[in-house]
C-alpha positions in Angstrom: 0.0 0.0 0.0 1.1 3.5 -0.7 -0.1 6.3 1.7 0.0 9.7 0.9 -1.8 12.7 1.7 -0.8 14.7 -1.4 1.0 14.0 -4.2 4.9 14.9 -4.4 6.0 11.8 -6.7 3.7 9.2 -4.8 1.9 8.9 -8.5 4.9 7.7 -10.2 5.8 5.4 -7.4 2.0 3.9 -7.6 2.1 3.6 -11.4 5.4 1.9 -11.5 4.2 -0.5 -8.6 1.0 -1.4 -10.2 3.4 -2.0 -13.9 5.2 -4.6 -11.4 2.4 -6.4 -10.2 3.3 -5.0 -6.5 0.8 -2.3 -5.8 -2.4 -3.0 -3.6 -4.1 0.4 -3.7 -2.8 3.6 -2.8 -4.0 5.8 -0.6 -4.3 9.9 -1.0 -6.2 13.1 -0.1 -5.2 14.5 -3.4 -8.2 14.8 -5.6 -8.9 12.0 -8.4 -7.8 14.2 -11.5 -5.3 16.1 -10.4 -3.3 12.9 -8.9 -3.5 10.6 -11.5 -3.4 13.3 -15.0 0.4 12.4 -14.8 -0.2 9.0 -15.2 -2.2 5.7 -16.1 -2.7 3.8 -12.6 -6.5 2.7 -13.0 -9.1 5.0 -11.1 -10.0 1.2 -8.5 -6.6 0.8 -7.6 -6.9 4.3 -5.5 -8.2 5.2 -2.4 -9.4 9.2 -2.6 -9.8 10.5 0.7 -11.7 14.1 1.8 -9.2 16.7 0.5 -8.3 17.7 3.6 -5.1 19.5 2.5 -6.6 22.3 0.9 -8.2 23.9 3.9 -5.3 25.9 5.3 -5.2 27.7 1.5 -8.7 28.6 1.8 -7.9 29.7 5.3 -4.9 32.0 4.5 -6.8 34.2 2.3 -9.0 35.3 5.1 -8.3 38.7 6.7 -6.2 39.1 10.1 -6.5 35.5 11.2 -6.7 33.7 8.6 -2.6 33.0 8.2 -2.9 32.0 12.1 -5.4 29.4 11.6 -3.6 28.3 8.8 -0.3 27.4 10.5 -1.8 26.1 13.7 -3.9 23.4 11.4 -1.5 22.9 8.3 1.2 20.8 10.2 -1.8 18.6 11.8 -3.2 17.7 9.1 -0.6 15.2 8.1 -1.3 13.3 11.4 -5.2 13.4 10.4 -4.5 12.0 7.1 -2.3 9.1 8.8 -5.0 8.2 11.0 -7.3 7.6 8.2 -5.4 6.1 6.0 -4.3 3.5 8.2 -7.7 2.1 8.6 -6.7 0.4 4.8 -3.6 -1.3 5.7 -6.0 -4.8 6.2 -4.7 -6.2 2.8 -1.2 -5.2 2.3 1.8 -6.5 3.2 3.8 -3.9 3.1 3.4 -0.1 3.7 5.3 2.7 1.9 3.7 6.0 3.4 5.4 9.6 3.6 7.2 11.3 6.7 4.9 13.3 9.0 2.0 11.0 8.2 3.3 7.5 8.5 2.8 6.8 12.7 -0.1 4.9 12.6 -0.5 3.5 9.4 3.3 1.9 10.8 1.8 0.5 13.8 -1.1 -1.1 12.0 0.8 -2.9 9.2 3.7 -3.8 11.5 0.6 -5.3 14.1 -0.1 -7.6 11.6 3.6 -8.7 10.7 3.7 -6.2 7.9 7.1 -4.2 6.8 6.8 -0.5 7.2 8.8 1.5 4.1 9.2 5.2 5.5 9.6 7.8 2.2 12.2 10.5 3.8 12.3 13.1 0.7 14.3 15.7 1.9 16.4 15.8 5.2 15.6 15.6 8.8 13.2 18.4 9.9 15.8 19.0 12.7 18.6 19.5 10.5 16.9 22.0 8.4 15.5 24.3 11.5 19.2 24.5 12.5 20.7 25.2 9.3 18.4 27.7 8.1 17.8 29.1 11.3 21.6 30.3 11.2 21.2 31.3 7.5 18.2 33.4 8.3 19.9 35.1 11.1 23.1 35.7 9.1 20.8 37.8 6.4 19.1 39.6 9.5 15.9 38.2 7.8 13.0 36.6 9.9 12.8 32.8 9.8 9.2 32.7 8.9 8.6 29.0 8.1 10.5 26.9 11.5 9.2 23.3 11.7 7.3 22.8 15.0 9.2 20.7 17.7 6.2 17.9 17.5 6.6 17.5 14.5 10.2 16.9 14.4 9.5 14.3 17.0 6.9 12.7 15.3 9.5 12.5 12.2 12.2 10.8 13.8 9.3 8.4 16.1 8.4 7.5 12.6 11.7 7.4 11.3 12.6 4.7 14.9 9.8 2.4 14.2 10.0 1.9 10.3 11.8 -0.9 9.3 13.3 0.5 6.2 13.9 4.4 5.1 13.4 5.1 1.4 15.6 8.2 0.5 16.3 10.0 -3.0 20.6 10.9 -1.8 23.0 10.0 0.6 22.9 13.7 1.7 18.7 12.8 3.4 20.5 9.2 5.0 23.1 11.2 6.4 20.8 13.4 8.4 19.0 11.0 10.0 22.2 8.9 10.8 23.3 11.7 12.4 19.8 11.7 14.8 21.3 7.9 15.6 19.3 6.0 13.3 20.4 3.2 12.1 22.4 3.3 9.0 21.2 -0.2 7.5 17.5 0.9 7.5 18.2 3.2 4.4 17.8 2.6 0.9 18.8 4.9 -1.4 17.1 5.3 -5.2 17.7 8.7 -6.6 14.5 10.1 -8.5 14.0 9.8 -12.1 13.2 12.5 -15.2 10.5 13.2 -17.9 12.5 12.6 -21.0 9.5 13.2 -23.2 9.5 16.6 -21.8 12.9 17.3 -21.0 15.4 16.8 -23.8 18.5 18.6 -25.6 17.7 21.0 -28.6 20.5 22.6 -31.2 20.9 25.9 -29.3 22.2 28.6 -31.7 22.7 31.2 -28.7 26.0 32.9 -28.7 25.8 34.1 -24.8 27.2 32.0 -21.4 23.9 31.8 -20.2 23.3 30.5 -16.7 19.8 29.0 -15.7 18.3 28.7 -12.1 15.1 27.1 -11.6 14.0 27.3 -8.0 12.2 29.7 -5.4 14.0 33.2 -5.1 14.9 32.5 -1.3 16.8 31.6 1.3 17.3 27.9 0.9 18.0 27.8 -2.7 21.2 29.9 -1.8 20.7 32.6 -4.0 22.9 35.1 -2.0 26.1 33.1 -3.1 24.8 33.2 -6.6 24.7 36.7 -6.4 27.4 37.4 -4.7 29.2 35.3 -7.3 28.1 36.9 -10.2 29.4 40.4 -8.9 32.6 39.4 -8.4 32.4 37.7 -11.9 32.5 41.5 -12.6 31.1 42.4 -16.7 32.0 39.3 -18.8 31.2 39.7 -22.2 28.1 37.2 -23.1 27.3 36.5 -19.6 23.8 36.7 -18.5 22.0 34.5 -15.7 18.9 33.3 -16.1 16.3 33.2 -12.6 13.0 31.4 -13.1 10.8 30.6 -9.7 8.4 32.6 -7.5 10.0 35.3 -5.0 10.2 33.5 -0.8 8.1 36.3 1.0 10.5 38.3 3.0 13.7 37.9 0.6 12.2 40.8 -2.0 14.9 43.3 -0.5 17.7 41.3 -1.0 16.8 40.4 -4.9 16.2 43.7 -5.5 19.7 44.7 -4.1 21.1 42.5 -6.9 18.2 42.2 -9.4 20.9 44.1 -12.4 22.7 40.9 -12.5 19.8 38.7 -13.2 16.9 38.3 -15.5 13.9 37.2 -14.1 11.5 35.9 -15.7 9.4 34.5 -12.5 7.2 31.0 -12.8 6.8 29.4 -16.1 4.9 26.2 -17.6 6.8 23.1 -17.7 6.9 23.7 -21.3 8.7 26.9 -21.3 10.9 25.8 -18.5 12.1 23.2 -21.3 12.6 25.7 -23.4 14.6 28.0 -21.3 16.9 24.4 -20.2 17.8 24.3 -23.8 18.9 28.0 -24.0 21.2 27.6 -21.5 25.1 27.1 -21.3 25.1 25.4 -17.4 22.5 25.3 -14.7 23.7 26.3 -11.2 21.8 25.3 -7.7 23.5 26.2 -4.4 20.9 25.3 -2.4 21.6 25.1 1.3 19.4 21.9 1.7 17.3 20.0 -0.4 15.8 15.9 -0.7 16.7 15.6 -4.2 15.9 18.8 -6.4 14.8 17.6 -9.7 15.6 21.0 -11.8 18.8 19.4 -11.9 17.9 16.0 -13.6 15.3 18.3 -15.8 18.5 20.4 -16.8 21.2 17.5 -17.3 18.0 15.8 -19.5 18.4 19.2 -21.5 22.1 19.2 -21.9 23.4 21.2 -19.3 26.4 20.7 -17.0 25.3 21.5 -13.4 27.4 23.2 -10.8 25.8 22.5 -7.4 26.4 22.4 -3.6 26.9 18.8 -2.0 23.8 18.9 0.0 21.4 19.5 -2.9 20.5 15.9 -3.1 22.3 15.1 -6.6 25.0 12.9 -4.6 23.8 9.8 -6.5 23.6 11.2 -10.1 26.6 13.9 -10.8 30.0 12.8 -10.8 32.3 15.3 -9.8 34.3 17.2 -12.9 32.2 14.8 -15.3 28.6 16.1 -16.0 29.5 19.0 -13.6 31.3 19.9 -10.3 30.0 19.7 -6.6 31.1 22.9 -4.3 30.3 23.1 -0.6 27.6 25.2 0.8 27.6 28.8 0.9 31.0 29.2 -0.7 30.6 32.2 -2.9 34.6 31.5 -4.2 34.0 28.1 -5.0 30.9 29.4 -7.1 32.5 31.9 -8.9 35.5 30.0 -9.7 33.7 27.1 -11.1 31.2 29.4 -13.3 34.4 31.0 -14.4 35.9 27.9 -15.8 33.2 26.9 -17.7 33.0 30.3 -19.2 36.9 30.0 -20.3 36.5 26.1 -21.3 34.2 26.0 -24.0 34.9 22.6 -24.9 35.3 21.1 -21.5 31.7 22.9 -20.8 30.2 20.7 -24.2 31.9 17.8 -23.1 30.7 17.9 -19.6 26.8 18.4 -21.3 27.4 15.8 -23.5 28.3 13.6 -20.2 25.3 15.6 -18.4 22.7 14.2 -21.1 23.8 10.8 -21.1 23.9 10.4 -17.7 20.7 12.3 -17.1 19.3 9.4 -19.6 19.4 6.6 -17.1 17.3 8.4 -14.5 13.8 8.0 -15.9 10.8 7.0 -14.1 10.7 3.2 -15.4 14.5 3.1 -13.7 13.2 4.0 -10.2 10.1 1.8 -10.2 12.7 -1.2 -11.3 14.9 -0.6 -8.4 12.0 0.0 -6.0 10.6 -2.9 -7.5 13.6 -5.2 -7.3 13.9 -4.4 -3.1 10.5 -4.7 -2.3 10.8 -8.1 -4.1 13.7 -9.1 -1.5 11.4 -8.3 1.5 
């Protein structure tokens, strides 16, 4: 059984179950349409529950209290979801159900001598709060969005009881190894890529254009970027490309630095392809993420990625082959790296010839294989 209270990638993960003769039902709050227009999993092997995750955006476009209400019910709902959903665990043998809604749908299939599969997408909760916490407070900005002790402790209860972890990069393991969980619960399968939508394209373009894909915040890093690009000084042909919606809070810092960007704020998945493909490299130095798929989507396109180590890539870039891995926050690192690949045309085409192939054995059908294959040892 698969139990998820919205969507994330749970569809693909259902659809490639159900093409292996493994899936049960799943089990989601995300309405009908919208969870299954991305693939084919028939409409009986789902379980639609009340959409129950929609309420706190009805309830932050209220006046005055409505963003109140909204945060004191958003991070329960999870826990609500859970509850229900393990009521549907009687026929499966084997749970895979996502972090922050997993506690009792664990303890029901593990009652009944099941095996609980925990989906960890992106790091501990208590690693995050820490690091961005100190990020926040080194940009003097507010840190709006902290994950609520509870929850944290319900994530690592859940994270205890499972008996296996399923995580997207080393990078999520080692955050909850850190916590003192067991390193042998964890199994690592990195996400996989549209190739029908993402895909290389002769570019004619004559500039160095860099492409970031991501919200205009904090996390993503975006104060390196900058900060790299004005030390990067007037190269001839540079320009960087920013495509995402602005973090509430961050405006004054973009707009300290907007000149060295062009922002072209959210786009369709079809013109996001379309911008990939205009690109010369695609850089992400994010502070934290699971396993950010802009970076598949670009290396799909035929761009070499420069990125930080704990953007969740660990499993599919190889250092100085499709791109090059620089630590957090290290605006030198950044700038050195972008100014390579600026110098070294050829080694840049070489690297996105190595970016595409290797982005081409991460699709979807490679994930559910993998998945597939474990579960089948269990």
């Amino acid at each position: 059984m698969v139990s998820c209270g919205t969507k994330f990638h749970s569809d693909h993960v259902s659809w490639q179950l159900y093409k292996n003769g493994l899936l049960e039902k799943t089990v989601t709050a995300h309405p009908p349409g919208k969870y299954l227009n991305r693939v084919n999993l028939p409409r009986k092997r789902g379980t639609f529950l009340p959409p129950i995750f929609v309420i706190p955006y009805v309830l932050y476009k209220i006046p005055y209290i409505g963003n109140t209400l909204a945060r004191l019910i958003e991070y329960r709902l999870p826990a609500i979801f859970d509850f229900m959903a393990s009521f549907f665990t009687s026929e499966a043998n084997i749970s895979l159900s996502w972090s922050w809604a997993s506690w009792y749908t664990i303890k029901r299939i593990k009652a009944r001598n099941g095996i609980a599969i925990l989906e960890e997408s992106g790091s501990c909760n208590l690693y995050q709060n820490e690091l961005l916490a100190d990020e926040y407070s080194r940009l003097n900005l507010r840190f709006r969005n902290k994950t609520p002790a509870y929850i944290i402790r319900r994530e690592l209860r859940e994270a205890d009881l499972a008996d296996f972890i399923l995580c997207p990069s080393q990078h999520v393991a080692n955050t909850f190894i850190e916590q003192g969980i067991p390193k042998e619960k964890f199994v690592i399968i990195p996400y996989g890529v549209n190739l029908e939508r993402f895909s290389p394209s002769p570019n004619s373009a004559h500039k160095f254009r860099i492409i970031f894909v991501g919200t205009i915040g904090v996390r993503k890093g975006l104060i390196y970027l900058f900060k790299a690009l004005e030390a990067l000084g007037h190269l001839p042909d540079l320009e960087c490309i920013l495509v995402g919606g602005i973090e509430v809070g961050f405006e004054p810092i973009f707009k300290q630095y907007q000149h060295l960007v062009t922002y072209l704020g959210r786009v369709s998945q079809e013109k996001l392809a379309t911008i990939y493909q205009s690109g010369a490299v695609f850089v992400f130095p994010s502070l934290d993420e699971g396993m950010a798929l802009v970076q598949l989507e670009a290396m799909a396109c035929g761009l070499p990625v420069i990125t930080t180590i704990n953007a969740g890539a660990d499993a599919v870039i190889q250092n100085g082959i499709q791109g090059f891995f620089i630590p957090v926050r290290d605006t030198e690192a950044l700038r050195e790296k972008i100014h390579f690949l600026y110098q070294n045309p050829l080694i840049r085409r070489k690297m996105a010839e190595n970016a595409l192939k290797r982005a081409q054995e991460f699709t979807w059908d490679r994930y559910g294989d993998q998945l597939s294959a474990f579960i089948n040892t269990l």
